[in-house]
TIGUTOR-674375 format. One record per residue (C-alpha): x, y, z; residue number from 1; residue in three letters. Coordinates in steps of 0.2 Angstrom, whole numbers. Layout:
BEGIN
[[X Y Z] NUM 'ALA'];
...
END
This chain:
BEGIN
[[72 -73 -79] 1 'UNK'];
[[73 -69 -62] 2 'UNK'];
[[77 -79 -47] 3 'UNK'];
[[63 -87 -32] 4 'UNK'];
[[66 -73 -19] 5 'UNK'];
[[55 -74 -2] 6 'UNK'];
[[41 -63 -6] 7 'UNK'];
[[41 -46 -2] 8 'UNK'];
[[31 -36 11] 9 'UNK'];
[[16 -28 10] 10 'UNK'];
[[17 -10 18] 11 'UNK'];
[[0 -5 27] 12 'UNK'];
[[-1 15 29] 13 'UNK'];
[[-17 16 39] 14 'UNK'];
[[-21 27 55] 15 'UNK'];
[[-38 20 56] 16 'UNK'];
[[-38 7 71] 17 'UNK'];
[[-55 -1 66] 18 'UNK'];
[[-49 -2 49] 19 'UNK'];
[[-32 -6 51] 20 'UNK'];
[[-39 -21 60] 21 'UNK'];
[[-49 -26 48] 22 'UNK'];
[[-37 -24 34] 23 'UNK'];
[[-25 -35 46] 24 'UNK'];
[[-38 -47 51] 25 'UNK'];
[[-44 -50 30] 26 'UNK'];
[[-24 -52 26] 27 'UNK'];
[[-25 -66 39] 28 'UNK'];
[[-38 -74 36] 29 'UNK'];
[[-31 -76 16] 30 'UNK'];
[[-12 -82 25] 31 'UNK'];
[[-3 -73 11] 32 'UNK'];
[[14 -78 11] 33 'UNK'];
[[18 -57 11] 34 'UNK'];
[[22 -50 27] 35 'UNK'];
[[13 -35 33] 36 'UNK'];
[[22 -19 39] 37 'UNK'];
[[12 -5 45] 38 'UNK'];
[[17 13 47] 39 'UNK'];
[[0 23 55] 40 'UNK'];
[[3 40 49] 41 'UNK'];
[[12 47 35] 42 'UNK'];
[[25 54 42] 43 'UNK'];
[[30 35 47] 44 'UNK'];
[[28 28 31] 45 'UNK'];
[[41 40 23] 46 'UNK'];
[[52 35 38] 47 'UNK'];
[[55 18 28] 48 'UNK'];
[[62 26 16] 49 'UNK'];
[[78 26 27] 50 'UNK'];
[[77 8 28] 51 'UNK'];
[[75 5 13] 52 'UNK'];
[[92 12 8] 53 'UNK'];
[[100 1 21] 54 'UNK'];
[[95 -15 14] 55 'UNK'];
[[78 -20 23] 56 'UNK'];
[[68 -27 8] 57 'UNK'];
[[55 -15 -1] 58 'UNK'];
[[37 -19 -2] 59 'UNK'];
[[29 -28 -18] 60 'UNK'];
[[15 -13 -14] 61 'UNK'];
[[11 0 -3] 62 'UNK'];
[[-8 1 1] 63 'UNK'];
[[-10 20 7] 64 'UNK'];
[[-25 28 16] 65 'UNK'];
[[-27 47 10] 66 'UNK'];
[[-34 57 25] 67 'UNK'];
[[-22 54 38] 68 'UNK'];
[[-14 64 52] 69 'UNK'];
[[5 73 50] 70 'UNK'];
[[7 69 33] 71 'UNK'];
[[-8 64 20] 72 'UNK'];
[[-7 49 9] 73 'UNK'];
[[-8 61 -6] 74 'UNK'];
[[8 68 1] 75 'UNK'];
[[18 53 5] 76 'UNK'];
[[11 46 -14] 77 'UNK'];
[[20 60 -19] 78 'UNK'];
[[36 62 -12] 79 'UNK'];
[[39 43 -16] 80 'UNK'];
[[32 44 -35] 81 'UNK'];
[[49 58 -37] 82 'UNK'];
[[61 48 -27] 83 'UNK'];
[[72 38 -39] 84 'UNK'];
[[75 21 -33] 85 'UNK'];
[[54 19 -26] 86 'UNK'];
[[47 30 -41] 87 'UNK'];
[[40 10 -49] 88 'UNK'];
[[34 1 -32] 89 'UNK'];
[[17 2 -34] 90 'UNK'];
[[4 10 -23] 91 'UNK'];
[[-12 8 -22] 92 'UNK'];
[[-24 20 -14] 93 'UNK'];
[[-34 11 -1] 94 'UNK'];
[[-47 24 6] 95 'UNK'];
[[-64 29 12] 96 'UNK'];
[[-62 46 1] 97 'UNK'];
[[-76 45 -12] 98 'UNK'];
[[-72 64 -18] 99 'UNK'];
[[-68 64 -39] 100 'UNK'];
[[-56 76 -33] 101 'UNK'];
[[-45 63 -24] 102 'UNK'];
[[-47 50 -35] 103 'UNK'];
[[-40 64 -49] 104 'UNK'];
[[-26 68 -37] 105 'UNK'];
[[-21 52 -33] 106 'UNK'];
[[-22 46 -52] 107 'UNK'];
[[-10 65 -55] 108 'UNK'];
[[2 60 -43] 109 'UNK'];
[[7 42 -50] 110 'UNK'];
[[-6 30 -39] 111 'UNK'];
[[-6 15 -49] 112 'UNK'];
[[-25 9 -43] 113 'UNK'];
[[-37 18 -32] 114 'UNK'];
[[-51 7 -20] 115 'UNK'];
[[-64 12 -11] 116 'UNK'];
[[-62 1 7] 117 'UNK'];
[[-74 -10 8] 118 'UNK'];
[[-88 -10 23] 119 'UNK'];
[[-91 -27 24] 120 'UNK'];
[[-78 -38 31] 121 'UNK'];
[[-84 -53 17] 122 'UNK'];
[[-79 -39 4] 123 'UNK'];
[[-63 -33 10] 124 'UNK'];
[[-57 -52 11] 125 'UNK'];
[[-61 -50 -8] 126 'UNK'];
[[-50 -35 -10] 127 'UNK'];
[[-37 -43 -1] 128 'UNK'];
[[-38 -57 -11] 129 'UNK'];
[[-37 -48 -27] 130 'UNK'];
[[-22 -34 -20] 131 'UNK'];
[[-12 -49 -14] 132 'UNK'];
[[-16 -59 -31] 133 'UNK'];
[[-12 -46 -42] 134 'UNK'];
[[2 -34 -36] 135 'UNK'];
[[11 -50 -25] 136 'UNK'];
[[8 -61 -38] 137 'UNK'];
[[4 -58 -55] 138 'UNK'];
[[12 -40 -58] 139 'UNK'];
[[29 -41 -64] 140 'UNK'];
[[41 -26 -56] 141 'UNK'];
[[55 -16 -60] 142 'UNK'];
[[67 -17 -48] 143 'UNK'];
END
C-alpha cells in the first residue's frame, strides 16, 4: 500500500489562449487539490522532461492538445510513450480535432483517452470534473 503523498500536478499543453482559459478557469471553479502546470507548445511540454529527471514531481496526467505550433501533440505523445521512466504517465488527448485519423493516431501512439474539448463552459466543468476524478483520483499508477 502506498503512502498519502501531496497530489501530483496536472500538466496542461494547450497553445490555445481562449481555451487554455477555459480549461484553467473550469479547473478552478472544481478547486482540485492538483496543481496546474502549463507548457503552451509542444516544444515546452517535452522541456519538462528535464525537470523531471531532476526531481520536480511528475504529473498524475498530461492533458495534450494535438494541433499545436513547433512540436504537435501527436509528437510530444510520442516521444514521451518511448521514454522509459514517463512511458505509464497517462495522457489524455484534449483536442478540437474531430478527424478519425487523429483519433487513430493518438490511440497508435499510446494516448490513453481521447475527448473532444467541449464548447460550452457548463460542459467542460463536467470533463474536468471527470479528468480530475478519474486520472487524479480513482486510477491507480505505476510509478
Amino acid at each position: 500500500m502506498r503512502s498519502p503523498v501531496s497530489p501530483q500536478p496536472i500538466l496542461l499543453v494547450e497553445d490555445n489562449p481562449m481555451d487554455l482559459d477555459l480549461t484553467l478557469r473550469a479547473f478552478s471553479k472544481k478547486k482540485f487539490a492538483n496543481s496546474i502546470q502549463i507548457a503552451r507548445d509542444g516544444e515546452e511540454a517535452l522541456a519538462f522532461v528535464p525537470r523531471w529527471d531532476a526531481g520536480e514531481p511528475v504529473p498524475a496526467v498530461i492533458l495534450l492538445d494535438i494541433n499545436m505550433p513547433k512540436v504537435t501533440g501527436l509528437e510530444v505523445l510520442m516521444q514521451l510513450k518511448n521514454h522509459p521512466r514517463y512511458r505509464r504517465v497517462p495522457v489524455v488527448m484534449l483536442t478540437s480535432s474531430r478527424e478519425d485519423r487523429d483519433l487513430k493516431a493518438a490511440y497508435d501512439l499510446g494516448a490513453n483517452s481521447y475527448i473532444e474539448k467541449p464548447v460550452s463552459f457548463t460542459k467542460f466543468i463536467e470533463v474536468a470534473e471527470h479528468i480530475e476524478l478519474y486520472w487524479c483520483v480513482l486510477n491507480e499508477r505505476a510509478l
